[in-house]
C-alpha positions as CSV (number, residue, x, y, z in Angstrom):
1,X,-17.7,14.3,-38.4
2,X,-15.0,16.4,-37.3
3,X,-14.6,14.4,-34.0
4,X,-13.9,12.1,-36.3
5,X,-11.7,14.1,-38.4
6,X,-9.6,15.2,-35.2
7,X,-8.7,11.4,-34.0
8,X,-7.9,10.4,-37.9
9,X,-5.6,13.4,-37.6
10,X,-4.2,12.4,-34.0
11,X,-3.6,8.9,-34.9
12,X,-1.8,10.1,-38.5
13,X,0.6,13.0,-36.2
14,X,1.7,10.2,-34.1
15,X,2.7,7.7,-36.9
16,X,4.2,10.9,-38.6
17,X,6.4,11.4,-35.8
18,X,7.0,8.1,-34.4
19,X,10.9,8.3,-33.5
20,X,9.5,11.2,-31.7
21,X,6.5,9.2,-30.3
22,X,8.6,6.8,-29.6
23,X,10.9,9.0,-27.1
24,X,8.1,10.7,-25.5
25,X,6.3,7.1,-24.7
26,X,9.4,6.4,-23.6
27,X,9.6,9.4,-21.2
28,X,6.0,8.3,-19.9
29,X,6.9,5.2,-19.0
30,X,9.4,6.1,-16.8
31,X,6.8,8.3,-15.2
32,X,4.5,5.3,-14.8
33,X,7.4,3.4,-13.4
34,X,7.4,5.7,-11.1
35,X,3.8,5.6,-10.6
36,X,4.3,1.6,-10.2
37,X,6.8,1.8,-7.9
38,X,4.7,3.9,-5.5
39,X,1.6,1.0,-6.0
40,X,4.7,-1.6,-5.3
41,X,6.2,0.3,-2.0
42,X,2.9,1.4,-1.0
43,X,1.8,-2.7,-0.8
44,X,4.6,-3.5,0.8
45,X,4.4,-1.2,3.7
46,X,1.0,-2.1,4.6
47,X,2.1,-5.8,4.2
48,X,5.2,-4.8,6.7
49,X,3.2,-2.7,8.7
50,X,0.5,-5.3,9.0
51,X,3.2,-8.1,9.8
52,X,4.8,-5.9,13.1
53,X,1.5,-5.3,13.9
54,X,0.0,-9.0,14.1
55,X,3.5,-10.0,16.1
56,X,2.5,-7.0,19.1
57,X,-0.1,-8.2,21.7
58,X,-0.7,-8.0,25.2
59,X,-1.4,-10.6,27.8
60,X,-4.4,-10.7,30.2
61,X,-3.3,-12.7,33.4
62,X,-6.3,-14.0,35.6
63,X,-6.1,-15.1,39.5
64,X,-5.5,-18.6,39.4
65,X,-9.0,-19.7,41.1
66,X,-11.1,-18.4,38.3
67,X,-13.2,-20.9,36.8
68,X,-12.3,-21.4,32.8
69,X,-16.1,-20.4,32.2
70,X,-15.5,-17.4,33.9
71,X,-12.4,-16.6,31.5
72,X,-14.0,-17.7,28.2
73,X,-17.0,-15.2,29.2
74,X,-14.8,-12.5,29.5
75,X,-13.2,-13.5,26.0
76,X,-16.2,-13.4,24.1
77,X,-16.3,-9.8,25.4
78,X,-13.6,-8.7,24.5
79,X,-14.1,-10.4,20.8
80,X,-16.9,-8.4,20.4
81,X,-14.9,-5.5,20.2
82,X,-14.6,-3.9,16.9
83,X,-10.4,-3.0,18.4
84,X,-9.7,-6.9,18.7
85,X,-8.2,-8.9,15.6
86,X,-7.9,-12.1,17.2
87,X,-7.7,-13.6,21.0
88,X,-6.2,-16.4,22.1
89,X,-7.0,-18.2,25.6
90,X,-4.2,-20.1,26.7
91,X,-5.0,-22.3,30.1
92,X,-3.0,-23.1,33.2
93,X,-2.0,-26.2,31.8
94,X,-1.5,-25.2,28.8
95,X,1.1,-22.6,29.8
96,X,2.8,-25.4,31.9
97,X,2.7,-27.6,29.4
98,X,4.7,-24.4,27.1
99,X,6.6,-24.1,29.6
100,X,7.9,-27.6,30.1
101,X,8.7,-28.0,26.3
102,X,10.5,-24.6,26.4
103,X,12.8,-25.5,29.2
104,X,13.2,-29.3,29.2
105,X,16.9,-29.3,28.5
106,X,16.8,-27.3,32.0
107,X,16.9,-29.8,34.6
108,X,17.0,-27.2,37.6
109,X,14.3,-25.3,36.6
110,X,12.4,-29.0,36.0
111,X,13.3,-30.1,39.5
112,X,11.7,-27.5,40.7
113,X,8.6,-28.0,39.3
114,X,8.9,-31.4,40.3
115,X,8.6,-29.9,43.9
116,X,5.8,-27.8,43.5
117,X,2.2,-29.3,44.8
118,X,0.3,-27.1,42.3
119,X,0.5,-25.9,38.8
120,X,1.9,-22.0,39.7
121,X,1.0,-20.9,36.4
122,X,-2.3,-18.6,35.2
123,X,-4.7,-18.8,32.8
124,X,-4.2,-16.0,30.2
125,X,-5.7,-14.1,27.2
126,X,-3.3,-12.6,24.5
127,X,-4.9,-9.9,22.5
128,X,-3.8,-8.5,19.6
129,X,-5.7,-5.8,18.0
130,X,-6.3,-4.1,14.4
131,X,-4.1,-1.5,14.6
132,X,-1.2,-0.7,17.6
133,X,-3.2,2.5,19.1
134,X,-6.1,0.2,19.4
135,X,-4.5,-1.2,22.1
136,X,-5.1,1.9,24.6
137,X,-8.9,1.7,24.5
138,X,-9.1,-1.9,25.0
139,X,-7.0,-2.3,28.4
140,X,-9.2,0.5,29.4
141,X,-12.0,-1.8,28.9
142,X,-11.0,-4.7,30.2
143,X,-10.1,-3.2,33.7
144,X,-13.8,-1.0,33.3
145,X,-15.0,-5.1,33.0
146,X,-12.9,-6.1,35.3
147,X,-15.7,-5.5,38.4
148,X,-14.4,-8.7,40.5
149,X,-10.8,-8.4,40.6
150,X,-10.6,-11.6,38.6
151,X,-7.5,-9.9,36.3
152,X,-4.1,-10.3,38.0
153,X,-1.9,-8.5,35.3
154,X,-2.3,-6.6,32.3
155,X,1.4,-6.8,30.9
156,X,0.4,-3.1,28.6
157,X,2.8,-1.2,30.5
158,X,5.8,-4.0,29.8
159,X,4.9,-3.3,25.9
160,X,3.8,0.2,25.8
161,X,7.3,2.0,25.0
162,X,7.3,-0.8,21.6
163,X,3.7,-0.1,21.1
164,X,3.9,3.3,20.8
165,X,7.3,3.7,19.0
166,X,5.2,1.2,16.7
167,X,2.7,3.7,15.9
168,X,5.5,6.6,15.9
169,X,7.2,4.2,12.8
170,X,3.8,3.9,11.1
171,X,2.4,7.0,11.2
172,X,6.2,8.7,9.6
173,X,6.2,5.6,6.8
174,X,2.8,6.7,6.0
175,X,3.4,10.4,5.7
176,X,6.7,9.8,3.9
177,X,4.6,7.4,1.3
178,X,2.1,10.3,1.3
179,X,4.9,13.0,0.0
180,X,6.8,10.8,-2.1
181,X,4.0,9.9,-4.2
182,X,3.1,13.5,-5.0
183,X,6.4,14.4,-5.0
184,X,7.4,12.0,-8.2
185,X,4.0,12.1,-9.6
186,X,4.6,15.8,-10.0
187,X,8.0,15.3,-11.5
188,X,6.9,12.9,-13.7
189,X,3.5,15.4,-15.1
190,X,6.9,17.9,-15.1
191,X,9.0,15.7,-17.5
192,X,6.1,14.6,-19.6
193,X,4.5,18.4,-20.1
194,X,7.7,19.7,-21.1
195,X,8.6,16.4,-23.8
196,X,5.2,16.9,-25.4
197,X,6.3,20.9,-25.7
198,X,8.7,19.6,-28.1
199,X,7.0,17.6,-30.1
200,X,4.3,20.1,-30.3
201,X,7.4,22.9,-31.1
202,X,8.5,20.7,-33.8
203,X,5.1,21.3,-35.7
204,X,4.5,25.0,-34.7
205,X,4.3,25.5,-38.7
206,X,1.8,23.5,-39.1
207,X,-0.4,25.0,-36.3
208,X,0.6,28.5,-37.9
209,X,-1.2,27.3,-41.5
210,X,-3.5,25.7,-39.5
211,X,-4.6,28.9,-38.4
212,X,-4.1,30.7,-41.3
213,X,-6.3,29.0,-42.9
214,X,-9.4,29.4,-40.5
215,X,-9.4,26.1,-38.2
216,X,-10.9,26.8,-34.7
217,X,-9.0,26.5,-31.7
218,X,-10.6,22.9,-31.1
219,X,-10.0,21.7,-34.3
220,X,-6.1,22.3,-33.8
221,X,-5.6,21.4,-30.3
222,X,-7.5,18.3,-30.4
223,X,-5.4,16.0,-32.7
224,X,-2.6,16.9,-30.4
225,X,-4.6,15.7,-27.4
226,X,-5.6,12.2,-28.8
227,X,-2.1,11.8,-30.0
228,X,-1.1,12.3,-26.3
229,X,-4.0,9.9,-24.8
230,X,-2.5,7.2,-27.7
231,X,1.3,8.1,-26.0
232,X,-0.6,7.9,-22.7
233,X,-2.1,4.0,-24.2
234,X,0.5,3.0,-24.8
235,X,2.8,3.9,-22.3
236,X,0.3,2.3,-19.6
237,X,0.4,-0.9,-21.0
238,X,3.8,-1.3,-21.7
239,X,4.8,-0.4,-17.7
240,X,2.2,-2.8,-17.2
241,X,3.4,-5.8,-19.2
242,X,7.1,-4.3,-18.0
243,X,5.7,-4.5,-14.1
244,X,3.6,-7.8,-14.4
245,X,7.1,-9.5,-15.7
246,X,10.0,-8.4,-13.3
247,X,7.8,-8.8,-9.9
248,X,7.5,-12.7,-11.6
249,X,11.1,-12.6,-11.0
250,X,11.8,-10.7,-7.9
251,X,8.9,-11.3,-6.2
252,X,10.2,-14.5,-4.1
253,X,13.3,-12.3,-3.1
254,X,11.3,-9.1,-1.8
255,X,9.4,-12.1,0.0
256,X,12.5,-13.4,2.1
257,X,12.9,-9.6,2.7
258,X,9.8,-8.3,3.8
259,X,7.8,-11.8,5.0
260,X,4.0,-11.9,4.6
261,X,4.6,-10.1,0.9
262,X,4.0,-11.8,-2.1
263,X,4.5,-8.8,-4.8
264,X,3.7,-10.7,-7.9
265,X,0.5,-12.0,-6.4
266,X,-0.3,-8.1,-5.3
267,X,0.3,-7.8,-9.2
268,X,-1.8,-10.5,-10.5
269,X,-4.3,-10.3,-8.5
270,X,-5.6,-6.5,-9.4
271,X,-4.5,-6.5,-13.1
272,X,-7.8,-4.9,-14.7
273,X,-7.4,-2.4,-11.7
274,X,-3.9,-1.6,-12.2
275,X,-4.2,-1.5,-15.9
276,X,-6.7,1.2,-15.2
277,X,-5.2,2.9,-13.6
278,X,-1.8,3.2,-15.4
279,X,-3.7,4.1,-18.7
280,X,-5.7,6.3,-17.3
281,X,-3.0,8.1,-15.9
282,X,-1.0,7.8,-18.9
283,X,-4.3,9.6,-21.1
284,X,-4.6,12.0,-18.5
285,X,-0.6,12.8,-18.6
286,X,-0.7,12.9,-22.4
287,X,-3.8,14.3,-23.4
288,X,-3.8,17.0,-20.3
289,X,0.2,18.2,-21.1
290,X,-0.6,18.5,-24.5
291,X,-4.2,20.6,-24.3
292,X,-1.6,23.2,-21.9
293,X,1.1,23.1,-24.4
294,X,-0.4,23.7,-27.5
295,X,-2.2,26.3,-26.1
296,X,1.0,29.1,-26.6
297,X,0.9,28.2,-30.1
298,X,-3.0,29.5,-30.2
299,X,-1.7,32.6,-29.0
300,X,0.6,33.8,-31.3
């Protein structure tokens, strides 16, 4: 009975207050903005990071008498391991052929293939792997497998210097995302705490009766925490419904910015998740700053 006393008393203090509701919720949903923005920027940098990372690979060159059943064995290999996103076998003619199509508007370089009494080009593998400092273990594996000399070239060392300023980039856009997400998330509980103080300052009388007249501790801080869950409600779902709107409309430009992103997709495609979570952040905002704030009022 008195739980249910305390929420009938929550729910009344925040329609009793509502221009001052109304500015707190507001304060909170600049906070989950923030929040948003980190779920927004934090998709987006995996999408980037992802994107660089499927555009690196490294080419496997093989000594032009190798047998193609010799080279597809060695692929299978080296799909097998758990480093290797994708492989793609390209064959001597098939790199002539490239070759041809890329330079045909070069008639000296297609003379002189003209002259040629074989095709000088080699079969080749390019590898592209999970994640940049993948790439390490695998040409370490490849030359381990590599018992019969049948790999001419490994071009690693050609792409090492981009590889690993690659991983240098990710790892600092990580760590960055990493900071600035507890950074504002702690300016945000800062900003929220310290609205709900006033609101809870602008009834300090009450809480004085309150206690003057016997109530427990519980019984005066609680309506105060589930009128800062309700703040916390309904601040969530308004960022939502705020969020789920503008990345309809921006979404196509962040696209042409940052290709393989698709923002509003991102969005739609984890509502219930993202509702959650912005709720349940909200609740634990509002109902969390107000338990500590009322508190000095218990004291006195």
């Amino acid at each position: 009975m008195n739980l249910l006393r305390i929420i009938q008393y929550g729910w009344a203090g925040f329609w009793r207050n509502f221009w001052v509701s109304s500015a707190t919720m507001g304060i909170m949903v600049l906070a989950l903005c923030v929040v948003s923005l980190l779920l927004v920027m934090g998709y987006i940098t995996d999408a980037f990071i992802e994107d660089v990372q499927g555009k690196v690979d490294i080419s496997v060159y093989f000594e032009r008498d190798i047998s193609e059943n010799e080279v597809l064995d060695i692929k299978t290999k080296i799909d097998n391991l758990q480093e290797v996103r994708e492989t793609e076998y390209i064959s001597q003619e098939e790199a002539l052929k490239v070759f041809r199509e890329r330079h045909k508007t070069n008639d000296l370089l297609m003379a002189s293939l003209q002259e040629l009494d074989s095709n000088p080009f080699q079969a080749s593998l390019n590898i592209k792997a999970n994640e940049a400092s993948q790439f390490d273990s695998i040409v370490s594996f490849i030359e381990k497998e590599d018992g019969l000399g049948v790999v001419a070239k490994i071009n690693f060392k050609e792409n090492e210097k981009v590889i690993e300023r690659l991983i240098s980039i990710t790892s600092s856009i990580e760590n960055m995302g990493v900071f600035v997400t507890f950074l504002l998330s702690f300016v945000a509980m800062l900003i929220t705490f310290n609205t709900i103080r006033l609101v809870i300052y602008n009834q300090r009388d009450e809480i004085s009766v309150m206690k003057l007249v016997g109530a427990s501790d519980w019984f005066i801080r609680g309506p105060f925490v589930v009128t800062g869950s309700i703040y916390g409600i309904t601040a969530g779902a308004i960022t939502w419904a705020i969020f789920f709107v503008a990345l309809w409309f921006i979404s196509e430009k962040v696209g042409a910015v940052f290709p393989g992103t698709d923002v509003y997709k991102y969005w739609s495609g984890n509502l219930f998740g993202i509702f959650g979570l912005l709720v349940g952040f909200g609740v634990a905002l509002g109902a969390v700053s107000s338990f500590v704030a009322v508190r000095r009022y218990l004291k006195t």
